[in-house]
N, C-alpha and C positions, 0 to 999 in steps of 0.2 A: 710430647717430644718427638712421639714419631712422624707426626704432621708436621712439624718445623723441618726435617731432616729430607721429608720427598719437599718441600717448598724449596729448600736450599740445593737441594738434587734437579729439580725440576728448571729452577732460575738457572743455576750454570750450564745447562746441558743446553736448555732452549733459548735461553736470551745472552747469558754472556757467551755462549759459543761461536752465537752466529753475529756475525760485523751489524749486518744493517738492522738485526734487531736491537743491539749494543747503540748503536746511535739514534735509534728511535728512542729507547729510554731515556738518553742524554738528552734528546731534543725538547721530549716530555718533561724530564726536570728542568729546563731552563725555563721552557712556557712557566713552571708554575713560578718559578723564585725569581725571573726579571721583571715583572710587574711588583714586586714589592721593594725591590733594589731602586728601579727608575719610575715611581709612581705618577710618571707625567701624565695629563690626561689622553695630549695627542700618541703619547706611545700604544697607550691599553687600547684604544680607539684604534689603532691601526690594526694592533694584534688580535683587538676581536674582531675585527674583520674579514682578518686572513684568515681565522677559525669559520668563518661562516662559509668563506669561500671556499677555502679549501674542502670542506662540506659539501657544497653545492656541486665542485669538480669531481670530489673521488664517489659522489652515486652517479656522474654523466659515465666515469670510469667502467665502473659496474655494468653499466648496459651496453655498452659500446665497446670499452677493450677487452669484454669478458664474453659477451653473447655476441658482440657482432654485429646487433642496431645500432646501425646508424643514427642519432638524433641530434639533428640542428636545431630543435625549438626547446632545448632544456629547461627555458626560461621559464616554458607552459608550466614546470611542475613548480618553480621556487617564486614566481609571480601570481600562481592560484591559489598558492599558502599563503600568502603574504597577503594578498585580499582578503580570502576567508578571515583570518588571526583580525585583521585591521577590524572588519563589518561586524565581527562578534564582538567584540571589545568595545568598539564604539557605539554600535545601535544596538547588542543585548547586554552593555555591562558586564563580560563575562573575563573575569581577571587572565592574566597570561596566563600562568597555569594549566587554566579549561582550554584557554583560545587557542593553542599551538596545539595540543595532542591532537582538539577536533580538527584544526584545517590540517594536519596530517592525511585526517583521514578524504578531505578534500583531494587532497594531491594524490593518494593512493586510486579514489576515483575518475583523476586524470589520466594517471597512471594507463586504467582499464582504457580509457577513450583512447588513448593513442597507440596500445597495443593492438588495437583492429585492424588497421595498416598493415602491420607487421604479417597479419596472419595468410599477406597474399604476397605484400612488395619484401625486395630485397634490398640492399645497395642502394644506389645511389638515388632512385628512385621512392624507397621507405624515407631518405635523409631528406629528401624537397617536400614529399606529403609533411613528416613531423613539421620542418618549417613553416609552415602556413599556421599551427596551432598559437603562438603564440598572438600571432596577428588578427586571430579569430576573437583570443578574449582581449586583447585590447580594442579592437571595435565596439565589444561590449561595453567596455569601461567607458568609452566615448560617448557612446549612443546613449547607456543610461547614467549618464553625468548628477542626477539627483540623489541617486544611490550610492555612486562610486567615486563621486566627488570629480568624473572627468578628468580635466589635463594637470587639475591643480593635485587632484591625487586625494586623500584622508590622512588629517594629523592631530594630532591629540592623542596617539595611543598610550596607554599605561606602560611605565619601566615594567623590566623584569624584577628586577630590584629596588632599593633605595639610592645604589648606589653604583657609578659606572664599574669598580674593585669586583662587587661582588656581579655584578653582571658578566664581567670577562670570567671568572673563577667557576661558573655557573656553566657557558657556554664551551669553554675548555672542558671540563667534564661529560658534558655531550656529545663533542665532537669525538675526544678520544676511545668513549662506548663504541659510537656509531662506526666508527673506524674500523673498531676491532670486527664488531657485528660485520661487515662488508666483507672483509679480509678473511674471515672464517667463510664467510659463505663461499669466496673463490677462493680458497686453501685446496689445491688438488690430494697436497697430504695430510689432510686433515683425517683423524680417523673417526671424527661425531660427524660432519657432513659432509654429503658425497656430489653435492654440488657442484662444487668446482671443476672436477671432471665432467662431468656434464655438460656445462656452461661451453667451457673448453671445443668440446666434440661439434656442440652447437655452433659455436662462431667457426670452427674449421670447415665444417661441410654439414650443414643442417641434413641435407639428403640422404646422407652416409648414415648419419646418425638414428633418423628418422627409420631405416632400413635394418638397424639394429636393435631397433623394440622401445628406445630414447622417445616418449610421449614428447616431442618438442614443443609442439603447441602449452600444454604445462610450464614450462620451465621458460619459456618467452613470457606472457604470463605472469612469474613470479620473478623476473629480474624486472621488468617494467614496474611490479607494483613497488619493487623493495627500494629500485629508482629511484622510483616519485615519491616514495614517503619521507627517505634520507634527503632529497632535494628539495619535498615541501618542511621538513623540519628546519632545515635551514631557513629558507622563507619565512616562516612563521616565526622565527629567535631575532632571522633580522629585522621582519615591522618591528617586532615590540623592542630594538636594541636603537635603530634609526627614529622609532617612532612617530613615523611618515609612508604611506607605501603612493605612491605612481607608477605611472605610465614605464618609467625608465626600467622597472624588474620585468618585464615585458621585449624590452627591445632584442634588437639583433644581436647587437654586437655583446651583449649581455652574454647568450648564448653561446657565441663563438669564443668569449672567456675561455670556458668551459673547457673547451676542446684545446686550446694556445695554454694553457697552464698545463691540461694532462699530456700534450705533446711532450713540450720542453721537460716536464719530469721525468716522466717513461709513462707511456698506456700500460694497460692491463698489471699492474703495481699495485693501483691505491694509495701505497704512500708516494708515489710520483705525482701525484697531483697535486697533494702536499706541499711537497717541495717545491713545487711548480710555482703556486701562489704565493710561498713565503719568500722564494724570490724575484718573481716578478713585481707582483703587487708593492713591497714597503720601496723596491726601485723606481718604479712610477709616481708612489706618494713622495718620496724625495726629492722627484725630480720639481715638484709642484713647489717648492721652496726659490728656486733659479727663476730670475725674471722671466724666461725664454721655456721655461720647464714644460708648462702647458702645450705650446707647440711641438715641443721636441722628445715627450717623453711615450707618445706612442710611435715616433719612428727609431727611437733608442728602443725599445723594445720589440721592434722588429727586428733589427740589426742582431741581437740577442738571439730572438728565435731565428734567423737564419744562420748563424755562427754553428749553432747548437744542430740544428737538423743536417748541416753540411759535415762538423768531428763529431756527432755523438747522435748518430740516425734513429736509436732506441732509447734518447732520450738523457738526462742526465744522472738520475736515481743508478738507471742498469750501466751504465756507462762506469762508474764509481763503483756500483758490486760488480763489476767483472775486474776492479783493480783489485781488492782487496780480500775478496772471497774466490777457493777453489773448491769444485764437487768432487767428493772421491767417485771414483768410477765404478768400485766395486759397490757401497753399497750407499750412494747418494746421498750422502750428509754433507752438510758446507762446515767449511774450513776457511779459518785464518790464512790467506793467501801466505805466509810466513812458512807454516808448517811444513814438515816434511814428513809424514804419516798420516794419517786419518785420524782422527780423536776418538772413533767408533771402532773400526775393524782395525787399525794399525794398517792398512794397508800403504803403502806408499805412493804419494802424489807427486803430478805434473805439474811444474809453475804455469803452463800457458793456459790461458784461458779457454773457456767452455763456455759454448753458449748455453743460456738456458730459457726455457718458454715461462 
């Protein structure tokens, strides 16, 4: 009884207190109960999708709105998973299961390759090296086309499941692990890891940081490998969910994804990337329906992200928590933009908004 009473203590304080945790739950429970309300196949197939990308986006998040690296070639980590997952499964027989964790560990070894870079370039100059990686192992894929199957790619991979239900239910439970995993590690107020501050110091001014005993080198390092791992897991859920991998997990504009969903969300979030993809993405797949769709739905989606970058510069997630959530001043807890107290010290709050990092 006394463990149900700190759960029921702990859920209202930390999740029904705060807005944008209150509608993450909501959004959680919808993922789980609209696939069994609208069990159409093109719906679950959209929705695991958006799980993978959105995946793919909130570890680009991680290294870049959190540390600071710059990386245009994200694709390097979620296209080396994706090969690995494919080659094991095909030339060793090695069911999903084995074949995702191990090409994780692929992409964690990419991880390392491209944080070498990092440990001289900065800016904008780290962002055009990372670019060139993708393009490196796709000459690979070309060059040894006997292995890699070339332009046509490798297909035949094994389901995750029997069946596409339990694959999205599968993938959904990963995602929202992985989520959380990421979110803890950049939680400044976290009081089990102290990361986040870190991270934080790092992307402000690596030098400053570096000057105050912060091993940076370390902690570059370990955002690149936690990256590449979250990015190659994605990779590797998407061969065996597509059960095809090419040339196309490879490309540019793949990469630039990445970056155009955690914009429109909000950077440095995690769940803005989220958001990012679940609205971007099913509006594009929509738009594929309208004769003219195909033409028209990557310049409707520019139009979109310029709307968004012109009223909501920090993205749409932070946009919406500065409407509805206020920080008391005295002792930093958020609030029901509504309230007129603090929920914590009682102290009394400003309606106008705060910014917050």
């Amino acid at each position: 009884m006394r463990y149900i009473r700190w759960f029921y203590w702990k859920f209202r304080s930390d999740i029904v207190a705060i807005p944008w945790r209150l509608i993450s739950l909501f959004f959680v429970i919808l993922l789980i109960v609209l696939p069994s309300i609208f069990p159409h196949p093109y719906l679950i197939r959209t929705l695991t999708l958006a799980l993978l990308y959105s995946l793919f986006a909130a570890s680009w998040d991680f290294l870049a709105g959190f540390t600071g690296q710059l990386n245009l070639g994200h694709a390097f980590f979620f296209g080396a998973s994706a090969y690995a997952s494919a080659l094991l499964n095909v030339n060793y027989n090695l069911p999903p299961w084995a074949a995702v964790p191990l090409s994780t560990v692929v992409s964690v070894a990419a991880g390392l390759i491209l944080c070498m870079p990092a440990f001289r370039l900065r800016g904008i100059y780290l962002a055009l090296v990372t670019l060139v990686f993708p393009f490196i192992l796709s000459g690979f894929v070309h060059v040894f086309d006997n292995f890699t199957g070339g332009e046509l790619g490798i297909s035949g991979l094994a389901r995750l499941t029997s069946k596409p239900m339990f694959d999205y239910y599968i993938i959904l439970a990963v995602t929202v692990v992985s989520l959380l995993i990421m979110w803890k590690f950049t939680d400044t107020r976290s009081k089990l890891l102290r990361t986040g501050v870190l991270l934080h110091a790092i992307r402000e001014d690596e030098i400053t940081a570096r000057a105050t005993g912060i091993f940076t080198t370390r902690y570059k390092i370990m955002a690149f490998c936690i990256s590449g791992f979250f990015g190659g897991l994605a990779g590797g859920l998407y061969a065996h969910f597509i059960r095809i991998v090419g040339p196309s997990v490879l490309e540019l504009f793949f990469s630039f994804n990445a970056l155009l969903w955690t914009v429109f969300g909000g950077i440095t979030t995690i769940y803005g990337a989220v958001a990012g993809v679940f609205i971007l993405y099913p509006v594009t797949e929509l738009l594929r329906i309208h004769p003219m769709g195909e033409e028209m739905r990557f310049m409707i989606q520019a139009i979109i992200m310029i709307l968004v970058l012109l009223f909501m510069p920090q993205g749409l997630t932070r946009w919406i928590r500065d409407h509805i959530e206020n920080e008391c001043p005295r002792c930093k807890l958020i609030n029901f933009v509504t309230r007129k107290v603090c929920r914590g010290c009682r102290a009394p709050l400003y309606l106008e908004n705060r910014s917050r990092s």
